[in-house]
Residue frames relative to the residue before (quaternion, step in Angstrom):
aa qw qx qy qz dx dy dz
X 1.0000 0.0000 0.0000 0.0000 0.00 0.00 0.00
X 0.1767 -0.7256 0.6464 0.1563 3.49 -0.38 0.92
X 0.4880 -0.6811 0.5455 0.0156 3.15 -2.23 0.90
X 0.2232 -0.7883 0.5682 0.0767 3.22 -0.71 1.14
X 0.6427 -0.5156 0.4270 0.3725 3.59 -1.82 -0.05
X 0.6379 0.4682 -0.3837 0.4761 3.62 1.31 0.16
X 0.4822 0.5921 -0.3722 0.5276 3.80 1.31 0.12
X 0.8061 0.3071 -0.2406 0.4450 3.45 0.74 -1.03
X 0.8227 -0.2181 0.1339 0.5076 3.80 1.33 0.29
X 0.8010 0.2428 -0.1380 0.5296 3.74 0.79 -1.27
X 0.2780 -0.5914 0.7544 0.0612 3.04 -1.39 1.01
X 0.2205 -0.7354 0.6236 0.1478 3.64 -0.46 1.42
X 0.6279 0.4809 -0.4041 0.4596 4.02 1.01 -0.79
X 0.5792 0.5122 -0.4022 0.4903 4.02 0.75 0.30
X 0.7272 0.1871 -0.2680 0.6036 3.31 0.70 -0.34
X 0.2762 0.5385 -0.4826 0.6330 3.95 0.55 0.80
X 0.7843 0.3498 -0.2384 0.4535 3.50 -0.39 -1.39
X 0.7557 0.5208 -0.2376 0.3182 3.61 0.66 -1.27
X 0.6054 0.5053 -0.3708 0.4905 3.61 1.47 -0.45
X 0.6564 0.4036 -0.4887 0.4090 3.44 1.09 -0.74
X 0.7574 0.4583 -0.4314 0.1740 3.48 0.25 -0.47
X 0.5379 0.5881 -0.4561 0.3959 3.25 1.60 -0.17
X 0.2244 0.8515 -0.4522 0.1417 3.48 1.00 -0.71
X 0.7473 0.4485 -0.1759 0.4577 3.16 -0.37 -1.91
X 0.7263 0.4934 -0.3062 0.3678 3.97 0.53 -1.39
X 0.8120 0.4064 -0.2611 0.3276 3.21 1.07 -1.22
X 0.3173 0.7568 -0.2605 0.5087 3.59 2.02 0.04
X 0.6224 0.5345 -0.1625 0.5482 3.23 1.05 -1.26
X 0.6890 0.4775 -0.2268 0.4958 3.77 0.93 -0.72
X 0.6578 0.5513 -0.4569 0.2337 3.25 0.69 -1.20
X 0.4545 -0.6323 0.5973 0.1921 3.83 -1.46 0.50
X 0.5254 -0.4870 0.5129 0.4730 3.86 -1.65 0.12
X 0.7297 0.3724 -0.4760 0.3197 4.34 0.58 0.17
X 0.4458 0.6501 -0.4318 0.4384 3.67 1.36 0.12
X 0.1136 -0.6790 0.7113 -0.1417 3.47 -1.20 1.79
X 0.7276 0.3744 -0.3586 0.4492 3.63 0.49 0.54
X 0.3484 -0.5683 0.7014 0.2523 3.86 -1.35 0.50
X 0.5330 -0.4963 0.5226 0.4432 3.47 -1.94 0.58
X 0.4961 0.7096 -0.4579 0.2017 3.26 -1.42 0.25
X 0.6523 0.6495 -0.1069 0.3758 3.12 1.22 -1.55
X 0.2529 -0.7426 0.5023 0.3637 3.80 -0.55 0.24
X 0.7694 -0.0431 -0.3758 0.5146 3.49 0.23 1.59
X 0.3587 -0.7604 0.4706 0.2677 3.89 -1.07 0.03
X 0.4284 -0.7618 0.4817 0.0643 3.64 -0.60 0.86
X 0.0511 -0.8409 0.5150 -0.1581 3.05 -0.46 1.49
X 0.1292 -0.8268 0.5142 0.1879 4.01 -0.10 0.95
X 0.5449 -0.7705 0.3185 -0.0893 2.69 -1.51 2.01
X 0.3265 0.8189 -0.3265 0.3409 2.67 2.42 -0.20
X 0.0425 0.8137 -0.5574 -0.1594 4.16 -0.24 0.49
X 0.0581 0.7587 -0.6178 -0.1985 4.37 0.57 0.28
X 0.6675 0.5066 -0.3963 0.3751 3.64 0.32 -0.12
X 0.6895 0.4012 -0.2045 0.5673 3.43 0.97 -0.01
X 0.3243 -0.7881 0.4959 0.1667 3.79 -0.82 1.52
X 0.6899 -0.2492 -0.1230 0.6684 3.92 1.41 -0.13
X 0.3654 -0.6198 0.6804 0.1392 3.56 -0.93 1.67
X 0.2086 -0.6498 0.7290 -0.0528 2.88 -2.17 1.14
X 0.0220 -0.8649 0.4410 0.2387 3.45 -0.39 0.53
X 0.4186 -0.7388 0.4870 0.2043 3.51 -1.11 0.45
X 0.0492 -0.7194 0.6915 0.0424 3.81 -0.37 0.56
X 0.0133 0.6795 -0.7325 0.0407 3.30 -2.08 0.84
X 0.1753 0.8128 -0.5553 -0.0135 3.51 -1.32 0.26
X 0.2563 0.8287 -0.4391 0.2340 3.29 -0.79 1.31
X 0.4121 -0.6751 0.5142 0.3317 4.14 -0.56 0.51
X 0.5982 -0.4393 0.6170 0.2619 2.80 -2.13 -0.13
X 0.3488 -0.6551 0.5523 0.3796 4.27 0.93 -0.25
X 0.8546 -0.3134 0.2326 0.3425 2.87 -1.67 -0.97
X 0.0195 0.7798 -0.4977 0.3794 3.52 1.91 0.75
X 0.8741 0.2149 -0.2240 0.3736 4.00 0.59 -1.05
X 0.3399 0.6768 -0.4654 0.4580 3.36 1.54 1.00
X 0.5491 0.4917 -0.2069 0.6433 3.36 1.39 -1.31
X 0.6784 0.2863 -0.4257 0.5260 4.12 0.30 -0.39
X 0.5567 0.6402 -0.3567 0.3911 3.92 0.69 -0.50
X 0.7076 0.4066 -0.2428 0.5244 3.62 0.74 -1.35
X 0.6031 0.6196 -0.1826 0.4681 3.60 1.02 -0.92
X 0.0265 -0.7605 0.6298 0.1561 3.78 1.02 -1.15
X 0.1962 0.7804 -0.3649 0.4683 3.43 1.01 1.35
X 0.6794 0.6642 -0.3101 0.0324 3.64 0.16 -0.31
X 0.4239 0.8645 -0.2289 0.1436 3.28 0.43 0.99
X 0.2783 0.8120 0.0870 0.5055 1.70 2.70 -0.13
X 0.6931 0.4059 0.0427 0.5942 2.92 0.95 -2.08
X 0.5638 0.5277 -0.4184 0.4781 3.37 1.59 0.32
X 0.6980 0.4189 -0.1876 0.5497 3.01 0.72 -1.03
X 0.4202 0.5953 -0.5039 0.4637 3.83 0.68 -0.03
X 0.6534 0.4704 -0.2792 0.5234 3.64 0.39 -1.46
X 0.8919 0.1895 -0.2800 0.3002 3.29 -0.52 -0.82
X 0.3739 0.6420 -0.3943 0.5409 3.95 1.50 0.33
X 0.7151 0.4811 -0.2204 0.4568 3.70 0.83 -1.49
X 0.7876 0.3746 -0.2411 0.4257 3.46 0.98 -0.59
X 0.6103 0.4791 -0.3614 0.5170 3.10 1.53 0.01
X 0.5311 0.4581 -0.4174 0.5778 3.39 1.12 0.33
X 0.5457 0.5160 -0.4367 0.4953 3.68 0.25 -0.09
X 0.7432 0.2367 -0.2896 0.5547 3.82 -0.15 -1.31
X 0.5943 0.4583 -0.5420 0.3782 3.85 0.31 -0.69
X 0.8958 0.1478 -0.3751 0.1871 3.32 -0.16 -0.43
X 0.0018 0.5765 -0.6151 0.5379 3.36 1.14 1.99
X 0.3348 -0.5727 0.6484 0.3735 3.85 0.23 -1.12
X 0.5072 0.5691 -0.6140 0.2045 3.56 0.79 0.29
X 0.0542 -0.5628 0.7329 0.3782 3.79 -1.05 -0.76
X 0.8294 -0.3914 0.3980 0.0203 2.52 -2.44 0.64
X 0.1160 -0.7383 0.6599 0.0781 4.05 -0.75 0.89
X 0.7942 -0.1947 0.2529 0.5171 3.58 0.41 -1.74
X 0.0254 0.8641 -0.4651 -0.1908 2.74 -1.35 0.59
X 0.3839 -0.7582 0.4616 0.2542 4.07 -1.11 0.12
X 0.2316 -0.7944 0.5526 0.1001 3.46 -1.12 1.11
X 0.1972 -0.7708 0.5987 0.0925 3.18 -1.30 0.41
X 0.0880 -0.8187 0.5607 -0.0874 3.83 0.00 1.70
X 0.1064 0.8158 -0.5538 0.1283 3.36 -0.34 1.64
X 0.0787 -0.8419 0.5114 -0.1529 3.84 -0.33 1.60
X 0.6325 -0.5148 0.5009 0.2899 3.38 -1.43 0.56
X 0.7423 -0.0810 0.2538 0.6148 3.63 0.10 -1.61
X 0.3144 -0.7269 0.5737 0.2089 3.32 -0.13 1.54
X 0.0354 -0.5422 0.8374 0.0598 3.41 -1.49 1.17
X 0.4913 -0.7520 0.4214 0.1247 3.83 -1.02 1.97
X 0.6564 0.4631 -0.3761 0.4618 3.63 1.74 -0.36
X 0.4269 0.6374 -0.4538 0.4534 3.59 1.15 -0.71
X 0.7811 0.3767 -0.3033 0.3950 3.94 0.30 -1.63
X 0.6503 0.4899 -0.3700 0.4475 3.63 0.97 -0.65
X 0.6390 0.4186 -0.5093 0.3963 3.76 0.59 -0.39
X 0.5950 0.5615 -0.4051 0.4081 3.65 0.81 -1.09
X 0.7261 0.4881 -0.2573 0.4103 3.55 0.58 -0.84
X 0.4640 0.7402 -0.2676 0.4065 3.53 1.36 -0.35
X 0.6919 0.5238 -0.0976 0.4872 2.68 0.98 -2.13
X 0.4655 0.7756 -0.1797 0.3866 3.03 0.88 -1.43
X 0.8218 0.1050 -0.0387 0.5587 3.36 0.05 -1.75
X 0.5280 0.6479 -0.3863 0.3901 3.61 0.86 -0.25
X 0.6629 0.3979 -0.3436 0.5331 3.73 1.51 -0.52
X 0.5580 0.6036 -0.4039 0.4015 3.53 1.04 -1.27
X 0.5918 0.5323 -0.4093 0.4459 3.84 0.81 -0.80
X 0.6011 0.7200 -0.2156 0.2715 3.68 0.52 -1.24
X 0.7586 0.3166 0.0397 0.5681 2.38 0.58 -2.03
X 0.6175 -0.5682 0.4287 0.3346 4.38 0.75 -0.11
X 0.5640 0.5748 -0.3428 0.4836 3.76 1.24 -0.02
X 0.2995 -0.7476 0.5586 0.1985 2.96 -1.29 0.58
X 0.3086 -0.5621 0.6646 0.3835 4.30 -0.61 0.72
X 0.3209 -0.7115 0.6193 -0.0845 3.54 -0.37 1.92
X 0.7072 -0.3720 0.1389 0.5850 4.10 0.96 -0.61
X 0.1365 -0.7925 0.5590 0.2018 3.37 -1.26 -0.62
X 0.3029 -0.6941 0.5522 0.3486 3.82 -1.36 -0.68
X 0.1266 -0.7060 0.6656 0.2062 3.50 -1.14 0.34
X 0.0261 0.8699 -0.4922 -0.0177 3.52 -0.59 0.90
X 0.1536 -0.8294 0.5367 0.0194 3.67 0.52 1.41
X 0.0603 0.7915 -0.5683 0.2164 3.80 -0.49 1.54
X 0.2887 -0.8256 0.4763 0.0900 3.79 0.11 1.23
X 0.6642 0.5651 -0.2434 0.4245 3.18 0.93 -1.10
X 0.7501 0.4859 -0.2119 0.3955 3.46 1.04 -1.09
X 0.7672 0.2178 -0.1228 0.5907 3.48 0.97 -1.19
X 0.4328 -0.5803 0.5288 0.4431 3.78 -1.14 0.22
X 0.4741 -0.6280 0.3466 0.5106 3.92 -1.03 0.30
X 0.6378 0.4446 -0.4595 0.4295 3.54 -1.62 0.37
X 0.5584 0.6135 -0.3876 0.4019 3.89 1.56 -0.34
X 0.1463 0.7711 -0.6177 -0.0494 3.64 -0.80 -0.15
X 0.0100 -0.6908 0.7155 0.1035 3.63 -1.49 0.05
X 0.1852 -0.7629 0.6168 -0.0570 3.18 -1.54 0.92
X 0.1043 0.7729 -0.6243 -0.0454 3.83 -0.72 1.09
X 0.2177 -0.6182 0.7260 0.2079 3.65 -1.35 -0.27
X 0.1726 -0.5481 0.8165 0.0561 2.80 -2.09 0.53
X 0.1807 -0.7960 0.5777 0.0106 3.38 -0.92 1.15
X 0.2026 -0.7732 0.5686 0.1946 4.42 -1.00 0.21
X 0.0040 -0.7646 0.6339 0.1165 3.46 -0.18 0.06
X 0.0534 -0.7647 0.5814 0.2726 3.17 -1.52 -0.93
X 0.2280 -0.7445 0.6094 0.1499 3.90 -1.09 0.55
X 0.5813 -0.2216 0.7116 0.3266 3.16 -2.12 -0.09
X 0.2697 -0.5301 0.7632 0.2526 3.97 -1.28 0.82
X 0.5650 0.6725 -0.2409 0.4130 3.81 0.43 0.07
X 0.7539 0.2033 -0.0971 0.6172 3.12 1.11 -1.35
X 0.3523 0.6222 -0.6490 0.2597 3.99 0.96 0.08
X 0.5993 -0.3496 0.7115 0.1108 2.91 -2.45 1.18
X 0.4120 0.6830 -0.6028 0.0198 3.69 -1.15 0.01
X 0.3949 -0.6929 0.5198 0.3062 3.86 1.19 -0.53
X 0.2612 0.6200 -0.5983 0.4353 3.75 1.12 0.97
X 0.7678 0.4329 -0.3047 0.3609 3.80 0.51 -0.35
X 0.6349 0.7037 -0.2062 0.2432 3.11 1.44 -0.41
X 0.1238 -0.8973 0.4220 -0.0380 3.42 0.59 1.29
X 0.6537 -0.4075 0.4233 0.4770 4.40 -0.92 0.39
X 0.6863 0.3063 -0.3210 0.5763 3.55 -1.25 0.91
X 0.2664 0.7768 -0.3619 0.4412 4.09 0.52 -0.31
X 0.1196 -0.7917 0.5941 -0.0771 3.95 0.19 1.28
X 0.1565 -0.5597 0.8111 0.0661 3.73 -1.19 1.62
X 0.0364 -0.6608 0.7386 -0.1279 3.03 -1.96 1.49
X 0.4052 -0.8100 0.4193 0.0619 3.14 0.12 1.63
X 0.0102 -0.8315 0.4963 0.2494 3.69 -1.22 -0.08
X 0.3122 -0.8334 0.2516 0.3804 3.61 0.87 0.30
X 0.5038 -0.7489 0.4043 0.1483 3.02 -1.41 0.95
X 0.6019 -0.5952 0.3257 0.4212 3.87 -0.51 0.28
X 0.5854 -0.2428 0.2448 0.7337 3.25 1.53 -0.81
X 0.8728 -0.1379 0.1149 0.4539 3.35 -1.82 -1.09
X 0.4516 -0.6421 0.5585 0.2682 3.69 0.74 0.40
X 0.7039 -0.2585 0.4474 0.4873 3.70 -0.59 -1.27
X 0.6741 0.5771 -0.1962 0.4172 4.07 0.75 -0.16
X 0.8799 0.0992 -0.1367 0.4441 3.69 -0.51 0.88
X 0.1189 0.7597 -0.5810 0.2667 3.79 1.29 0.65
X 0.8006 0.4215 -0.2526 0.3429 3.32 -0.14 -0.78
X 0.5800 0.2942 -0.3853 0.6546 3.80 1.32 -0.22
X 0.3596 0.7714 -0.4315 0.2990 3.72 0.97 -0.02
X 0.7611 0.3563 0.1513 0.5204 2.83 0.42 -1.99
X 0.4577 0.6226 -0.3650 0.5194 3.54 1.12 0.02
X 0.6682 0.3810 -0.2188 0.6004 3.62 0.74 -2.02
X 0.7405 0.4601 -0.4020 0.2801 4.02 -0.27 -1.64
X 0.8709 0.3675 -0.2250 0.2362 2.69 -0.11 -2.09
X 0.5814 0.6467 -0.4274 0.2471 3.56 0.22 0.16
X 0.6746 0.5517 -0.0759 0.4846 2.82 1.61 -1.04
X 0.6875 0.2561 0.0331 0.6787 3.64 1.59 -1.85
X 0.4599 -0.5797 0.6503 0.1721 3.10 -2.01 0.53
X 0.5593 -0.5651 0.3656 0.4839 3.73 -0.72 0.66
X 0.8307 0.4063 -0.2928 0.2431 3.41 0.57 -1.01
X 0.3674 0.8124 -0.4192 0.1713 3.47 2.05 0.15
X 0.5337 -0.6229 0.5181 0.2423 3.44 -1.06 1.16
X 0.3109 -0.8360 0.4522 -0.0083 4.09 -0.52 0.48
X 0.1988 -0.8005 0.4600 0.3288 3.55 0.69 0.13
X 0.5866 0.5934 -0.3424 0.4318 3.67 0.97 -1.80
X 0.9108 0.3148 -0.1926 0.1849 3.04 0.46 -1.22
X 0.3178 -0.8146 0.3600 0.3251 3.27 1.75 -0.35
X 0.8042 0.1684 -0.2146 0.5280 2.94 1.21 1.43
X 0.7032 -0.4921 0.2010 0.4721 3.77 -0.74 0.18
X 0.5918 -0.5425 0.4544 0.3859 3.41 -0.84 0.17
X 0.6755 0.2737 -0.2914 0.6195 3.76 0.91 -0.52
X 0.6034 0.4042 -0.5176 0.4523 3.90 -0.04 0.29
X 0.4743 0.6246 -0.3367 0.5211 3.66 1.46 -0.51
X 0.7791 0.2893 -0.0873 0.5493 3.46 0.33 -1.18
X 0.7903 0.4189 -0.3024 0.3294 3.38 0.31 -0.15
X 0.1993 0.8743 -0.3446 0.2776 3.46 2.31 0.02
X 0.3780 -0.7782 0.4027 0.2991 3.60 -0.07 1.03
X 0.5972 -0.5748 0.4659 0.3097 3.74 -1.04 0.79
X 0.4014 -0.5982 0.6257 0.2992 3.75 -0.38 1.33
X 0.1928 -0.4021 0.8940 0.0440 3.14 -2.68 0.94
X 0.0257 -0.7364 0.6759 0.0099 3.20 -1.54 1.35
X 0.3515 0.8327 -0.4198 0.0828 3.19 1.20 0.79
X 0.5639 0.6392 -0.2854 0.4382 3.07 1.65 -0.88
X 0.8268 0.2827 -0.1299 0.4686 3.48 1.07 -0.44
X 0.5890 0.3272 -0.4380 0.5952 3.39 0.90 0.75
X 0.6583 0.4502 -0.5018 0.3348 4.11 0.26 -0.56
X 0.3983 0.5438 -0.6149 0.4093 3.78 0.64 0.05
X 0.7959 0.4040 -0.2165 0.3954 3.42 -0.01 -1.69
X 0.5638 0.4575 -0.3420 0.5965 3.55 0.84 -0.01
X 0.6920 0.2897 -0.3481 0.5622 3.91 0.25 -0.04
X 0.6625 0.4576 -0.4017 0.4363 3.78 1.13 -0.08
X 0.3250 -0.6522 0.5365 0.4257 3.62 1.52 -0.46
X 0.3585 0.5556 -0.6621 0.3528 4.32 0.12 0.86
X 0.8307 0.3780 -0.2994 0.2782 3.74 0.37 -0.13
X 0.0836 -0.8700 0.4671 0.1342 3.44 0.55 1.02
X 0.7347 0.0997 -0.1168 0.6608 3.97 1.05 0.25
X 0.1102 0.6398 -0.7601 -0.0274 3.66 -1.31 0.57
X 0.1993 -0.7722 0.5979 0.0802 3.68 -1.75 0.91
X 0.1655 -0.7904 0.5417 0.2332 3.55 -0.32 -0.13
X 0.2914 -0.8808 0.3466 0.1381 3.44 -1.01 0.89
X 0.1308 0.8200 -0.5369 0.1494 3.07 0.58 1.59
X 0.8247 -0.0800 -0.0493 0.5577 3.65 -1.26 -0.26
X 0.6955 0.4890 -0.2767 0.4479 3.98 -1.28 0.51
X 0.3184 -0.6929 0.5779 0.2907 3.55 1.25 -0.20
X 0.8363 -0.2374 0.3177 0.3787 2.82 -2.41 -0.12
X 0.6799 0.4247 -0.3353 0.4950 4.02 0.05 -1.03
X 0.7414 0.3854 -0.4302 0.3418 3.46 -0.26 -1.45
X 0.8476 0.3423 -0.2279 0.3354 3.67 0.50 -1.40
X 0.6012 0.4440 -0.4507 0.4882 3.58 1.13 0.40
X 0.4983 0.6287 -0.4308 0.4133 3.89 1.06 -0.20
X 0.5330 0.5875 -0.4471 0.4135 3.66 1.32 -0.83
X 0.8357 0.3766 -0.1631 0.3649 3.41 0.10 -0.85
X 0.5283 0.4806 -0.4402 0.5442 3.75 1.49 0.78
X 0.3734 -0.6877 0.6051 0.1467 2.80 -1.43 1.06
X 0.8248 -0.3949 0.2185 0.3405 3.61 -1.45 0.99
X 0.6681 0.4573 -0.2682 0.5221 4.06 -0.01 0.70
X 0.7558 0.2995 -0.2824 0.5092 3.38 0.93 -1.29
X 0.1276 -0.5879 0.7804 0.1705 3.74 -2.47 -0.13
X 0.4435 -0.6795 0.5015 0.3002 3.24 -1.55 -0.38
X 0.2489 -0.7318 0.5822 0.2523 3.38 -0.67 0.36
X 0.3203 -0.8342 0.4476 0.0350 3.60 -0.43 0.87
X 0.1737 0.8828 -0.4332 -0.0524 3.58 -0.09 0.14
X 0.2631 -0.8999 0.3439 -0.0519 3.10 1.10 2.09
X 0.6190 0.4720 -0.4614 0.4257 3.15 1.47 0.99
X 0.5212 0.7702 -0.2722 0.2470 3.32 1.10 -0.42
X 0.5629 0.1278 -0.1439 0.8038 3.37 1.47 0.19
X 0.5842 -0.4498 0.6618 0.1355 2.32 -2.86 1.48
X 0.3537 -0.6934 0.6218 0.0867 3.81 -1.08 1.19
X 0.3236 -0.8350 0.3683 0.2498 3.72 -0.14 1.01
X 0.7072 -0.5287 0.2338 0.4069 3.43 -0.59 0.80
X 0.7682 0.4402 -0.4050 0.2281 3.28 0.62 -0.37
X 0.4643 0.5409 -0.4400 0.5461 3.71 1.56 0.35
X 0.7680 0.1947 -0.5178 0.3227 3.48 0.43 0.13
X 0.3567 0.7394 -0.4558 0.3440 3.29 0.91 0.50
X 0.6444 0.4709 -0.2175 0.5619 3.41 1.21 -1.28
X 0.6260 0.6578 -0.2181 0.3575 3.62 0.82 -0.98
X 0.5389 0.5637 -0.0950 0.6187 3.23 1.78 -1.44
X 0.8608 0.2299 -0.1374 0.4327 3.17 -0.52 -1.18
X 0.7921 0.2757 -0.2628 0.4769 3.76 0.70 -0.32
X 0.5168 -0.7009 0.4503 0.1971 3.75 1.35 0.86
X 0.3843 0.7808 -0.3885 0.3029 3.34 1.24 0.95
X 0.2746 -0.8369 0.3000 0.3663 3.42 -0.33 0.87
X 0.6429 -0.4624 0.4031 0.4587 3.46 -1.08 -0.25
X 0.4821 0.6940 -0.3392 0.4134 3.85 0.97 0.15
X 0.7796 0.3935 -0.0181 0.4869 2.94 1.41 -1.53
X 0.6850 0.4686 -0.3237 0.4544 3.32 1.64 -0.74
X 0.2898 0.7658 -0.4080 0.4038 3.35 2.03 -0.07
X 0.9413 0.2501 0.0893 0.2084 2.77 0.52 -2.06
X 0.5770 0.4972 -0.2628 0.5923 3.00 2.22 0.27
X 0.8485 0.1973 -0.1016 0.4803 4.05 1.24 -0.26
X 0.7222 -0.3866 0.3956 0.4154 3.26 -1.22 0.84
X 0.3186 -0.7053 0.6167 0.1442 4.14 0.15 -1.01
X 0.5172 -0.5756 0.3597 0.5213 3.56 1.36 -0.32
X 0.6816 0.5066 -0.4179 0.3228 3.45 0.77 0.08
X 0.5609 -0.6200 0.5091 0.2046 3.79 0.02 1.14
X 0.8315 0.0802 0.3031 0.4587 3.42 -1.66 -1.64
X 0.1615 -0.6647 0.7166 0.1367 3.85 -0.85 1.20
X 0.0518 0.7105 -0.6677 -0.2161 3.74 -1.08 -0.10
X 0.5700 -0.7143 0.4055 0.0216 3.24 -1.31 1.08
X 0.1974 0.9261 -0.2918 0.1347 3.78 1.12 0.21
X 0.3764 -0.7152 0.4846 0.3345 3.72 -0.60 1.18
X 0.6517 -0.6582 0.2311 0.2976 3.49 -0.67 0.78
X 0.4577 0.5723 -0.3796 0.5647 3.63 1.57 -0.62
X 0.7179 0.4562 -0.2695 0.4515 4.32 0.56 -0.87
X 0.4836 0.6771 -0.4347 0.3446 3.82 1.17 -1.07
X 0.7524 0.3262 -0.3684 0.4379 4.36 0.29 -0.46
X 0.3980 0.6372 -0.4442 0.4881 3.80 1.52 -0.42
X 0.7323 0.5198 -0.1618 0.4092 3.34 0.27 -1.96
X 0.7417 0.4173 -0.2892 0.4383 3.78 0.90 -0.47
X 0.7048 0.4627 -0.3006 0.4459 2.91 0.90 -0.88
X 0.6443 0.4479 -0.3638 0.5020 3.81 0.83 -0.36
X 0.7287 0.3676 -0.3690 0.4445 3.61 0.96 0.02
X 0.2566 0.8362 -0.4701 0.1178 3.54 1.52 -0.02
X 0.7163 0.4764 -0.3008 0.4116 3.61 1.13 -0.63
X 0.6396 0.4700 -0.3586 0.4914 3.56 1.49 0.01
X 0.4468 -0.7852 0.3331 0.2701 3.56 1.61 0.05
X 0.0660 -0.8477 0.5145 -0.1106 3.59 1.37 1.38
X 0.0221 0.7502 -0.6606 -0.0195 2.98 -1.87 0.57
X 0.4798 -0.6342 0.4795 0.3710 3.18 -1.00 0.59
X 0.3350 -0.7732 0.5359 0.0530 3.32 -1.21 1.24
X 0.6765 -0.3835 0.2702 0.5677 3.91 1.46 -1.52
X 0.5376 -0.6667 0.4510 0.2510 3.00 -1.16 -0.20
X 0.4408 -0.6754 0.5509 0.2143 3.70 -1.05 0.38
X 0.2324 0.8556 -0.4621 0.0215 3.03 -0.28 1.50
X 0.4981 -0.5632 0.3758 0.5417 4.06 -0.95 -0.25
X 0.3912 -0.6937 0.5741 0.1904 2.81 -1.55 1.23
């Protein structure tokens, strides 16, 4: 009996089946600088920028963790698409770039062809949002590596800036106002002490009072985009530093962007922490040291602001509900 590539794990007519169905979504994405259909073995994007006096591009790449264990237990995953491509536009945005295209990379045990089409949904369903086109991608069906029902998912994202308008925190001097934006919950960060504290205790589909709502609609709360509301202020120059809070908490990921002299003063009361960190906090006997240092806290997108600009900066974010987070001081 001779052996084929569907005996040893891949089904090549499942992933076949899975590009046509993404089709239609990724179409939906494409932009006026995209010169290529999916299919191709790379996509083509024109580099031409007339609206820009010297373009800079921005590149990013990164997953959602174990965020798609919590979309797994749930049978949930469309989300965890659109997480990815939100998370990486928050990365280059706060460079001040925004977003052209972006590529995915969909790597599973035993391709199951709806699982790849919801991720991909999501996927293109943010890239629309956010002004980007899902530019290509890979499906990469590998038995040996993942158990079936496993998957992982990364992106690589491009943006571009004004050399002018880059974000970098070279301006950022003591006195400096943190103005917070709030996150939906765990964003993409800490699943894994997550699911450590809950899942022993709850089922995905348990109903929560605190939280008004299930424990996996809790966790599974798409990862805020704040592009639409911070790149104004970034083409106005009001933002002299922006951080995103992803793995490292508040400190670790807003320290990247200080130069040698400065710290933060925190004032870890100034916002209401959403219910679903003290849930995790509770039930998994976690201290407040660690939940410091392993989650966002509810606060999304840090913006960075010279103090004379800090009521400007609120009031134009009044619809994203800003808060004052601290202050930039000398260490």
């Amino acid at each position: 009996m001779s052996l084929n590539y569907r005996d040893a794990g891949v089904d090549i007519a499942a992933g076949e089946a899975l590009v046509n169905s993404i089709k239609p979504f990724v179409k939906a994405t494409r932009t006026p600088g995209v010169l290529s259909d999916i299919g191709l073995f790379g996509g083509f994007f024109d580099a031409r920028f007339p609206d820009y006096e010297h373009p800079v591009l921005v590149a990013s790449t990164d997953g959602v963790g174990t965020k798609l264990k919590v979309a797994s237990m749930a049978d949930k995953h469309d989300s965890v698409g659109q997480c990815l491509v939100n998370h990486c536009v928050n990365d280059i945005l706060a460079c001040g770039a925004k977003p052209l295209f972006f590529l995915d990379y969909f790597a599973t045990g035993r391709l199951a062809v709806h699982v790849g089409r919801d991720v991909v949904s999501g996927m293109a369903k943010a890239c629309t949002e956010n002004g980007a086109a899902l530019l290509g991608g890979e499906t990469a069906e590998m038995p040996s590596m993942y158990a079936d029902g496993d998957y992982d998912v990364a992106g690589t994202i491009v943006g571009v800036v004004e050399k002018s308008h880059i974000v970098n925190g070279e301006r950022i001097q003591p006195g400096h106002v943190l103005i917070g934006l709030p996150s939906t919950g765990l964003h993409t960060n800490g699943y894994s002490l997550a699911r450590a504290a809950l899942f022993p205790k709850y089922a995905i589909d348990a109903h929560l009072d605190e939280l008004g709502t299930t424990l996996g609609d809790a966790l599974l709360a798409v990862h805020t985009s704040y592009l639409h509301s911070l790149h104004p202020l970034i083409a106005d120059g009001l933002l002299d530093g922006l951080s995103h809070i992803t793995g490292g908490g508040i400190v670790g990921n807003t320290s990247r962007i200080l130069r040698e002299g400065l710290t933060l003063d925190i004032d870890w009361r100034s916002w209401a922490v959403p219910p679903i960190f003290d849930v995790i906090q509770r039930e998994g006997n976690v201290t407040e040291a660690e939940m410091r240092h392993v989650f966002n806290l509810g606060v999304g997108m840090i913006c960075i602001v010279h103090e004379s600009r800090a009521e400007e900066v609120l009031q134009r974010l009044a619809n994203d509900k800003p808060f004052y987070v601290g202050r930039v001081i000398s260490s």
